[in-house]
C-alpha positions in Angstrom: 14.4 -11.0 -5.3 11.6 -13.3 -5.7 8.1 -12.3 -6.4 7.4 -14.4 -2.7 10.1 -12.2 -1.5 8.9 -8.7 -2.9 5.4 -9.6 -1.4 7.0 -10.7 2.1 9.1 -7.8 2.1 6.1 -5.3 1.3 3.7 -7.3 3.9 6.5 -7.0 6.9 6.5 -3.0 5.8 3.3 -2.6 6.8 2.2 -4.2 9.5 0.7 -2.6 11.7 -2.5 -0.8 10.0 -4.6 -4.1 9.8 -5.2 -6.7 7.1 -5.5 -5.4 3.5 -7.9 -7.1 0.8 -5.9 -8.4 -1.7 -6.5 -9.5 -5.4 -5.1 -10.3 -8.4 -5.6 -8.0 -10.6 -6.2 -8.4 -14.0 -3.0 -7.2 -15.7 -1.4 -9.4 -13.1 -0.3 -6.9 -10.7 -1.3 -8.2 -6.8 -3.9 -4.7 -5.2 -3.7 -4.4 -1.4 -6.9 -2.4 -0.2 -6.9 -1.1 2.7 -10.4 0.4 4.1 -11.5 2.1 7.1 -13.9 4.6 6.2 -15.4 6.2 2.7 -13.0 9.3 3.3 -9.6 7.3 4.5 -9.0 4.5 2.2 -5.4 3.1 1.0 -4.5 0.7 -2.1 -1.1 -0.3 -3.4 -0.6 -2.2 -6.5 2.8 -4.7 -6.5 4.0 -6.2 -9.7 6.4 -8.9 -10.4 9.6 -6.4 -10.9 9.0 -5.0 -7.1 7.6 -1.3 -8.5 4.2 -0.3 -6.4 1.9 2.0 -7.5 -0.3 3.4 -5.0 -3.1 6.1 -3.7 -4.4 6.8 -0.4 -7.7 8.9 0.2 -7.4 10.2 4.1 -9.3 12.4 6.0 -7.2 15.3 5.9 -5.0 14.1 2.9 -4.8 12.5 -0.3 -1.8 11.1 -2.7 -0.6 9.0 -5.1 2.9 8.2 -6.3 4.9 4.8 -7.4 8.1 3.6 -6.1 10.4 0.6 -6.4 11.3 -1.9 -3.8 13.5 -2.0 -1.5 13.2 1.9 -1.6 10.7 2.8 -0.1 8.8 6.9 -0.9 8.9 8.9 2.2 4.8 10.1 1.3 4.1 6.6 1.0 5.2 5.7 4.6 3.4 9.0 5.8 0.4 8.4 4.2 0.9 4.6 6.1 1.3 6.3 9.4 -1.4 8.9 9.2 -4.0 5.6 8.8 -2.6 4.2 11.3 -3.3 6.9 13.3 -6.9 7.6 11.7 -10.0 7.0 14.0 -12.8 5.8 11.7 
């Protein structure tokens, strides 16, 4: 897959909890931020090869873990719908 590919497929996966900032980071690795409050915050590193590293810092929770696209880690996607559901 393309890295346009890997980025579309990762965007379509989460829509649905708002628009993330997103850089290029330094070791070129593209950082989605996500940021509703200090206390329920989610970022997600994507590099060229489709492997995502990522952490989430939620009111009731926190995590971290990597996985590699198309497979995508169960906590990830619960950590996505607990912000979701997260009232700043």
């Amino acid at each position: 897959m393309t890295e346009h590919g890997l980025v579309t497929q990762f965007l379509e996966h989460v829509a649905g909890i708002g628009s993330p900032k997103i850089c290029l980071e330094e070791d070129g690795e593209l950082a989605f931020d996500w940021h509703k409050a200090t206390n329920c915050t989610i970022t997600a590193s994507l590099n060229s090869s489709g492997r995502i590293g990522w952490s989430a810092l939620l009111p009731h929770e926190k995590g971290y873990g990597h996985f590699t696209l198309p497979h995508w880690a169960q906590d990830f996607q619960h950590m996505l719908n607990v912000f979701r559901d997260t009232t700043p």
